[in-house]
KETOR-346802 format. One line per 10 residues: number of its first residue (from 1); their letters; for each residue x, y, z of N, C-alpha, C. Coordinates in steps of 0.1 Angstrom, whole numbers, padded with zeros to 4 digits. Atoms other than C-alpha are relative to their C-alpha. Layout:
N
NUM) a) X Y Z X Y Z X Y Z; ...
//
This chain:
50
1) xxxxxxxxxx) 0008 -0012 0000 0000 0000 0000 0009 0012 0000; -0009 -0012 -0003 0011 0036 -0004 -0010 0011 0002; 0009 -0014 0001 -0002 0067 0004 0009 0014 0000; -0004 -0018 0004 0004 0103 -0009 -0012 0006 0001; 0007 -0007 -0001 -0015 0128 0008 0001 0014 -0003; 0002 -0014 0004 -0027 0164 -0007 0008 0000 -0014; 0003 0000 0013 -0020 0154 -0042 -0007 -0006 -0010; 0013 0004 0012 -0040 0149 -0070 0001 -0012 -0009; -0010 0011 0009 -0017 0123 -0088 0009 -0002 0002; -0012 0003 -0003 0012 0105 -0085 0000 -0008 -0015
11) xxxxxxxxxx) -0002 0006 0008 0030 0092 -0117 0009 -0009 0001; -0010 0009 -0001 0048 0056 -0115 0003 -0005 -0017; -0001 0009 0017 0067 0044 -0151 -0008 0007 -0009; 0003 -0012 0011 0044 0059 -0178 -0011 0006 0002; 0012 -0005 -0005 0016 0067 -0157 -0016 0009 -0003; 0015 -0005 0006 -0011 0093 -0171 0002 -0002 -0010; -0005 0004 0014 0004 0085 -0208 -0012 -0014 0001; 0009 0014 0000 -0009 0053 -0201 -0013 -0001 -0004; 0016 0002 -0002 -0046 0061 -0200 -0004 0008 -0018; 0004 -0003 0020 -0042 0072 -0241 0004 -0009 -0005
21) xxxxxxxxxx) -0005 0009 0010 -0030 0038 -0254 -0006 -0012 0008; 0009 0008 -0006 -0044 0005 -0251 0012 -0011 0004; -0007 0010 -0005 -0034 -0023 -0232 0010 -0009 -0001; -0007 0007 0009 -0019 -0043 -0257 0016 0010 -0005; -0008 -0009 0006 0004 -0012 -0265 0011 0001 0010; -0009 -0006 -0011 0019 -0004 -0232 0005 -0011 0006; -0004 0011 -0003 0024 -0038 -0218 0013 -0003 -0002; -0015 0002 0001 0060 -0049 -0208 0001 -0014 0000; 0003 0015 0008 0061 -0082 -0231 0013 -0001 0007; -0005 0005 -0002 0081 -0105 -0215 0010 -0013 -0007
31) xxxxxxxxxx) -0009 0006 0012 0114 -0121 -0240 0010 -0007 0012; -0013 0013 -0005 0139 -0150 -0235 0010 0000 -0011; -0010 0000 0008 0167 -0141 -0249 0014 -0004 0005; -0015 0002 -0005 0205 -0158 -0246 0000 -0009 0011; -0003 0010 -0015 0194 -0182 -0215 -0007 0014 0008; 0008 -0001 -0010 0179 -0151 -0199 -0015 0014 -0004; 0015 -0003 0002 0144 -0135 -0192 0004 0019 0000; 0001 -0011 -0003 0142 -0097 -0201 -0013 0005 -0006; 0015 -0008 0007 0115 -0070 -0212 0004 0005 -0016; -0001 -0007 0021 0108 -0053 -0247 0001 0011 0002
41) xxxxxxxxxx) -0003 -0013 0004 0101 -0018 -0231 0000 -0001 0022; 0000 -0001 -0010 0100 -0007 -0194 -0013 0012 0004; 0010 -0012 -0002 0066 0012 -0192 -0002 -0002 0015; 0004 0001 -0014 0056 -0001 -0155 0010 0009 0008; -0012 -0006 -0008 0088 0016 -0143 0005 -0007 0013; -0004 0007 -0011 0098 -0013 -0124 -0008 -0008 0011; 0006 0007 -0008 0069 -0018 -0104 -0008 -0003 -0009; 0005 0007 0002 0049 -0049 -0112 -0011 -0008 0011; 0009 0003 -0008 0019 -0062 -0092 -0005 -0018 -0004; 0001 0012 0004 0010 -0101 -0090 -0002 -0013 0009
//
């Protein structure tokens, strides 16, 4: 949980961008490359929920 009080918004990773592109767009596809697991883009900005 987090909380930020007396602002309006907080942006994590691509945050209000986000809410103009669709799902399929922004999603951090998950690739296997060379033996190991990386991303394609890093829109979450690290944080991931799951």
């Amino acid at each position: 949980m987090m909380s930020v009080n007396a602002f309006k918004g907080v942006e994590i990773g691509a945050g209000f961008a986000s809410g103009a592109v669709f799902g399929s767009e922004l999603h951090d596809e998950i690739l296997y490359e060379d033996g190991q697991i990386t991303r394609s883009s890093n829109n979450a900005g690290g944080i991931e929920g799951g």
